[in-house]
C-alpha positions as CSV (number, residue, x, y, z in Angstrom):
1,X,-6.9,13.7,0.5
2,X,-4.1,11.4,0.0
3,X,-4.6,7.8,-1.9
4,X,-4.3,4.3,-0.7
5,X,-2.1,2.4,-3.6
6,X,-2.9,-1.5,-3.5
7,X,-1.7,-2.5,-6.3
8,X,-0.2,-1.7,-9.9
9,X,-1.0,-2.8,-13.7
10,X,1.8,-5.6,-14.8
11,X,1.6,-7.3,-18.0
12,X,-0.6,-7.6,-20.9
13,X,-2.6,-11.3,-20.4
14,X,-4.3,-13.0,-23.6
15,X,-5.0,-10.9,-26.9
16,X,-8.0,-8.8,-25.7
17,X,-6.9,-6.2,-23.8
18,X,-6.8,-7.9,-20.4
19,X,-3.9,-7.1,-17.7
20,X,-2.3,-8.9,-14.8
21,X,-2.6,-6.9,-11.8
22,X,0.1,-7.0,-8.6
23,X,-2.0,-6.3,-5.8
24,X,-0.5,-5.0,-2.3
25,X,-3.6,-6.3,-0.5
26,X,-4.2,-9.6,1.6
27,X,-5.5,-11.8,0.1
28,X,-4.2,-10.6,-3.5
29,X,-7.7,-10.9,-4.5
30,X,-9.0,-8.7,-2.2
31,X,-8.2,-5.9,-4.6
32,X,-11.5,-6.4,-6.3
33,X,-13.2,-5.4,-3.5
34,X,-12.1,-2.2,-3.7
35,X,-13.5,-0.8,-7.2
36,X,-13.4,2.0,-8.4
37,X,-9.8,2.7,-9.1
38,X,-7.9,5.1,-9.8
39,X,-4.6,6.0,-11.7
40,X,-2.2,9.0,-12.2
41,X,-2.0,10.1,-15.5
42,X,-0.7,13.5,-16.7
43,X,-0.1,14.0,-12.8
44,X,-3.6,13.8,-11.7
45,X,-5.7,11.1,-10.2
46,X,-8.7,9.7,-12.5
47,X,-11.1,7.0,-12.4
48,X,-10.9,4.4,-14.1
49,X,-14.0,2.4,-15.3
50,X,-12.8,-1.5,-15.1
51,X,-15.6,-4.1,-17.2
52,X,-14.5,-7.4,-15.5
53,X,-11.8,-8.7,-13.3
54,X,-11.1,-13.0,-12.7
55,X,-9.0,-14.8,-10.5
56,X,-6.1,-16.7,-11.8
57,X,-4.6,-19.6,-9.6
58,X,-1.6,-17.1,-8.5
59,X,-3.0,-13.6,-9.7
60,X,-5.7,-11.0,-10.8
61,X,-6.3,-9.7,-13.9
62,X,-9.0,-7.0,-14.9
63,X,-10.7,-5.9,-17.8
64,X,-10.2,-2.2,-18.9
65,X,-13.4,-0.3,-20.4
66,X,-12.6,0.0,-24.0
67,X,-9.7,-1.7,-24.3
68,X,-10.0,-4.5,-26.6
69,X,-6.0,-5.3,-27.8
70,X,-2.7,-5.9,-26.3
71,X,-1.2,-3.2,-27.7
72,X,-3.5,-0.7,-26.5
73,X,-3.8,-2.5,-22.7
74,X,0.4,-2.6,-22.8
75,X,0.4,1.3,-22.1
76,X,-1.8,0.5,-18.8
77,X,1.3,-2.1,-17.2
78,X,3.3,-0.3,-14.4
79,X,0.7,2.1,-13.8
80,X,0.1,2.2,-9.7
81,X,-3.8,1.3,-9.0
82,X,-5.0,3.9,-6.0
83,X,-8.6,4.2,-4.1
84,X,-9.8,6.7,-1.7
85,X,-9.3,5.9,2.1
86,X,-13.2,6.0,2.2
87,X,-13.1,2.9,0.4
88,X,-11.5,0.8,3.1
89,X,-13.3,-1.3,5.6
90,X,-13.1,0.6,9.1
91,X,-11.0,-1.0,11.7
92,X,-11.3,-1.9,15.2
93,X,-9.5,0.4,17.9
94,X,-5.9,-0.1,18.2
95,X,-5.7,-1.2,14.4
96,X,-4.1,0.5,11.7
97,X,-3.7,0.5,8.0
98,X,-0.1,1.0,6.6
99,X,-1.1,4.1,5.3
100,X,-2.3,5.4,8.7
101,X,1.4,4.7,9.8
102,X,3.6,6.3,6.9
103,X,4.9,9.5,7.4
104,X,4.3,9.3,10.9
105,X,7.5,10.5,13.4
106,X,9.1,7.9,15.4
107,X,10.5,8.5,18.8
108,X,12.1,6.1,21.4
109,X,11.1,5.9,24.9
110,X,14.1,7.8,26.0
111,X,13.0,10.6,24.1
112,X,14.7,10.8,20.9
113,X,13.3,11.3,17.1
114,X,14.2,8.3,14.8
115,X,13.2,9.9,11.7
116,X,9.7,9.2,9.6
117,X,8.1,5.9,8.4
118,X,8.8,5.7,5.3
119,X,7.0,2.3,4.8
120,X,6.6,-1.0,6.2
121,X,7.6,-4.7,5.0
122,X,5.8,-8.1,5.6
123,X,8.0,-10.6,6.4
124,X,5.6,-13.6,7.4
125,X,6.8,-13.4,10.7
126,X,6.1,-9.8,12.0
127,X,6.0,-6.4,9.7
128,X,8.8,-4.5,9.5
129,X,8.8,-0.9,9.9
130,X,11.3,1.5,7.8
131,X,12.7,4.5,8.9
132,X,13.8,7.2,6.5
133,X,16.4,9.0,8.3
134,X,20.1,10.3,7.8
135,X,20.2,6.5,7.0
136,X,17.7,4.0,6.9
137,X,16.6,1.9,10.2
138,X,14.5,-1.1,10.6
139,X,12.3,-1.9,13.5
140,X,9.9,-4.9,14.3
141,X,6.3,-4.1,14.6
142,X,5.5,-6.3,17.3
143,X,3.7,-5.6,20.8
144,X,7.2,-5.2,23.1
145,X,8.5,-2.9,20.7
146,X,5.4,-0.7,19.4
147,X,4.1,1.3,23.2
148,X,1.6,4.0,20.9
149,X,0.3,5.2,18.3
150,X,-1.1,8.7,18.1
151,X,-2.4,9.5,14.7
152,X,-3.4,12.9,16.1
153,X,0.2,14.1,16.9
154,X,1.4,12.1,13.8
155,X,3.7,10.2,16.4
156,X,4.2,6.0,17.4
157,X,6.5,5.8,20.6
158,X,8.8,2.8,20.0
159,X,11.1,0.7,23.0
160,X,14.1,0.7,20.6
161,X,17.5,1.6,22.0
162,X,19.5,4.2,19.8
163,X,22.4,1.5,20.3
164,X,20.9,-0.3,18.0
165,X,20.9,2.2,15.6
């Protein structure tokens, strides 16, 4: 089953093995919440047993099991921080997860195929939603734009007009 990445291992923090983590959730610090993690190493998913995490003012860091230096925490940074789905809080109908909407095909009212959801952006205002295509298109995920979502067909019907391509 595929894995949810919220977040990734930056720097090294203090001299005992501790790392700042960038957290793709919201709240950052929501991150904790979702123990245990896993990252890719050798190109398989593992576990990763995690002794102690503490809020900063504008970050996370966490603790990793047997890590006790800098040095030896420094080959951890960059590594991308993934759960199961399973771990996630369900939703209510009609709401989605990013991860429910990437990969998914896009087609416009008047029938055509946009390409696939490659990912979406926050912008504070609205979330953006970007499609991979023969190029790359942007489209507001917002009510009048959005008409349905069918996560059975792997489809989201969009009001956008291919003029504005």
């Amino acid at each position: 089953m595929k894995k949810i990445i919220v977040g990734k291992f930056g720097k090294t923090h203090g001299v005992k093995g501790w790392l700042h983590v960038r957290s793709h959730t919201d709240p950052i610090t929501n991150i904790i919440d979702y123990l245990p993690w896993q990252i890719k190493k050798h190109g398989a998913w593992e576990e990763i047993s995690i002794t102690d995490t503490k809020i900063l003012p504008n970050s996370v860091i966490a603790k990793i099991a047997d890590i006790d230096n800098p040095e030896d925490a420094k080959k951890f940074t960059n590594y991308e921080i993934a759960i199961e789905p399973e771990q996630l809080p369900k939703l209510e109908a009609n709401e989605y997860y990013w991860s429910n909407l990437e990969g998914l095909t896009v087609i416009n009212t008047q029938g055509k195929t946009l390409g696939t959801i490659d990912h979406l952006i926050a912008t504070g205002t609205h979330d953006v939603i970007v499609i991979k295509n023969s190029k790359e298109i942007l489209i507001p995920y917002i009510n009048d734009v959005v008409k349905t979502i069918d996560l059975e067909k792997q489809t989201i019907l969009v009001e956008w007009n291919e003029n504005a391509l």
